[in-house]
C-alpha positions in Angstrom: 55.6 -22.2 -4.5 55.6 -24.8 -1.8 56.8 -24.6 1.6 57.9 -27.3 4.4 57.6 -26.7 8.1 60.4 -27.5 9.9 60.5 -27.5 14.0 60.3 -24.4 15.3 63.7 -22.3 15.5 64.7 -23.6 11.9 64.2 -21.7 9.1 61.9 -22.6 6.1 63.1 -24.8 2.9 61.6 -23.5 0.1 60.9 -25.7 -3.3 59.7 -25.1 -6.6 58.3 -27.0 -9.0 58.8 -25.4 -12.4 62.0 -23.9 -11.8 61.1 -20.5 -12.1 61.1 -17.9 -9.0 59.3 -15.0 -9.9 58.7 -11.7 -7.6 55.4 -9.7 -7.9 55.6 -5.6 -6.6 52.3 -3.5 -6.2 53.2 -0.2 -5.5 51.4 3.8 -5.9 52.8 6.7 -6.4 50.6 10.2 -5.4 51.7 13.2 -6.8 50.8 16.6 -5.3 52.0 20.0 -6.7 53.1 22.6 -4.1 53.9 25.5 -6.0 52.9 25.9 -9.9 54.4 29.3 -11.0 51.2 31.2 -10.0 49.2 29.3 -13.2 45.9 28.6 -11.2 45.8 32.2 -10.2 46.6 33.4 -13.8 43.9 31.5 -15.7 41.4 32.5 -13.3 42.1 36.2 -14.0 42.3 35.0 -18.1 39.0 34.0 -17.6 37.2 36.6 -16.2 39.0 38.8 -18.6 37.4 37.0 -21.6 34.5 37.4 -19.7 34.9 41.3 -19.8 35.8 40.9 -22.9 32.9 39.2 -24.9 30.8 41.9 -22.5 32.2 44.7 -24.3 32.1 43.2 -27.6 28.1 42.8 -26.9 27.8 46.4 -25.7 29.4 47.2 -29.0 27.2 45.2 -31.2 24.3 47.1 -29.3 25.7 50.4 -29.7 26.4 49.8 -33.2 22.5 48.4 -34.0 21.6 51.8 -32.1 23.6 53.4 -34.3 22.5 52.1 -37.4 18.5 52.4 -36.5 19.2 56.3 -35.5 21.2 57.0 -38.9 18.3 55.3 -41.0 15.6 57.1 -39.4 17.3 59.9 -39.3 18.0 59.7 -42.8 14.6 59.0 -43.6 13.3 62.2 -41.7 16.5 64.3 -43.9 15.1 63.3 -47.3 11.9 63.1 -46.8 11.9 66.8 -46.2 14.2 67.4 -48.7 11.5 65.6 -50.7 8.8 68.6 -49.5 11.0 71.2 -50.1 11.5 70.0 -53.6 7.6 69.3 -54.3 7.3 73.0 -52.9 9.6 74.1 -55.4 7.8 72.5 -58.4 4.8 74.5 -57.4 6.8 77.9 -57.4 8.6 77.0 -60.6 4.8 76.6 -62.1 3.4 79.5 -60.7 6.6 81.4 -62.1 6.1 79.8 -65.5 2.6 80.8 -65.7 3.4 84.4 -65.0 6.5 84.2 -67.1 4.0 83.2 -70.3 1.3 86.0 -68.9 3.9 88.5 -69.6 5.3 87.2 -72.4 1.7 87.2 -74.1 1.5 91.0 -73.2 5.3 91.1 -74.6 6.7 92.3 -71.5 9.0 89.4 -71.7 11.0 87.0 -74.7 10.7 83.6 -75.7 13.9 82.7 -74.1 12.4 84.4 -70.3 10.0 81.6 -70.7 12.0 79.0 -72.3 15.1 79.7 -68.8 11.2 79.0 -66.7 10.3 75.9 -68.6 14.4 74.8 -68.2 13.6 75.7 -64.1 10.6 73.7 -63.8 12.3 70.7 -66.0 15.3 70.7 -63.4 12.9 71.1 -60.1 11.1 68.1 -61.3 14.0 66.4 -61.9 15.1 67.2 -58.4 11.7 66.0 -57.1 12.3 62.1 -58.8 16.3 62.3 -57.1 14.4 63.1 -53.4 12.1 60.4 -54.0 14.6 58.5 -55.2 16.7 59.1 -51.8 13.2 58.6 -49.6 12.8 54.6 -51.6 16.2 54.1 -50.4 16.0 55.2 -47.1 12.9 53.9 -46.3 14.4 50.4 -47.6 17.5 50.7 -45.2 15.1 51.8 -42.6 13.1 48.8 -43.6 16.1 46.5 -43.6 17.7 47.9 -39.8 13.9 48.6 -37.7 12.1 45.5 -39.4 8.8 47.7 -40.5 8.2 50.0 -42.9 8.3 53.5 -41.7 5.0 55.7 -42.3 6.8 58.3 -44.2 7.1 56.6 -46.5 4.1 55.0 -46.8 2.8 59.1 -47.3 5.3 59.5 -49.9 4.4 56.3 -51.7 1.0 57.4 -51.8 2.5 61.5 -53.2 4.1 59.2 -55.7 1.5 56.9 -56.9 -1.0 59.8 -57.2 1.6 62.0 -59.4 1.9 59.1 -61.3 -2.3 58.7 -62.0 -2.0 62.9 -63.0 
């Protein structure tokens, strides 16, 4: 745009060379929210509720690795006394199969008194390799939840491997 001075008290004269008057604008706009339906106040308290949240679901996952270690060991100290009870009863059964065959050598007794025994000490035994069976597995679990192996076990490894030499 070009202008021309004219003497004072006149007003300007304005000329343009291309032909084309264009206008320019700069403006800003500043927004500011006075009320928002209480969100601000809302998402603050959704927050600290997840926070609350995820703390209980931790306490929970704690509880429940508590849980799971007491039930294995616990297991573990069940069967493996189980296990003694059942090695105990082996030894009776053949102390009442040897005196079941001493009185049926003095034929106090019959061949089927002795044959029920033999059937008694059969089924003990067997009860003995289903206990040691349960100790294996709850010394694995144990194994799997605490991270060592438990020394009961370790003892009834050892009963085992010895019965096995005999």
């Amino acid at each position: 745009m070009i202008t021309r001075s004219l003497p004072s008290g006149l007003p300007p004269t304005y000329f343009t060379q291309n032909g084309n008057n264009a206008t320019y604008g700069v403006g800003a706009t500043i927004t500011q929210t006075i009320f928002n339906g209480f969100q601000t106040a809302n998402r603050t308290r959704q927050a600290e509720a997840q926070v609350l949240s995820a703390r209980e679901t931790l306490r929970v996952a704690e509880q429940t690795v508590l849980l799971n270690a007491v039930t294995a060991y616990m297991n573990l100290l069940r069967d493996t006394a189980i296990l003694d009870l059942q090695r105990r009863n082996v030894e009776v059964l053949q102390e009442q199969l040897r005196q079941t065959r001493d009185r049926f050598n003095v034929g106090e007794v019959t061949r089927t008194d002795v044959a029920q025994s033999e059937s008694s000490l059969a089924a003990g035994r067997s009860q003995v390799l289903l206990a040691q069976s349960n100790v294996a597995t709850d010394a694995a679990i144990y194994r799997q939840v605490i991270g060592t192996v438990p020394a009961s076990s370790r003892q009834a490894h050892r009963w085992t491997a010895s019965r096995r030499k005999t």
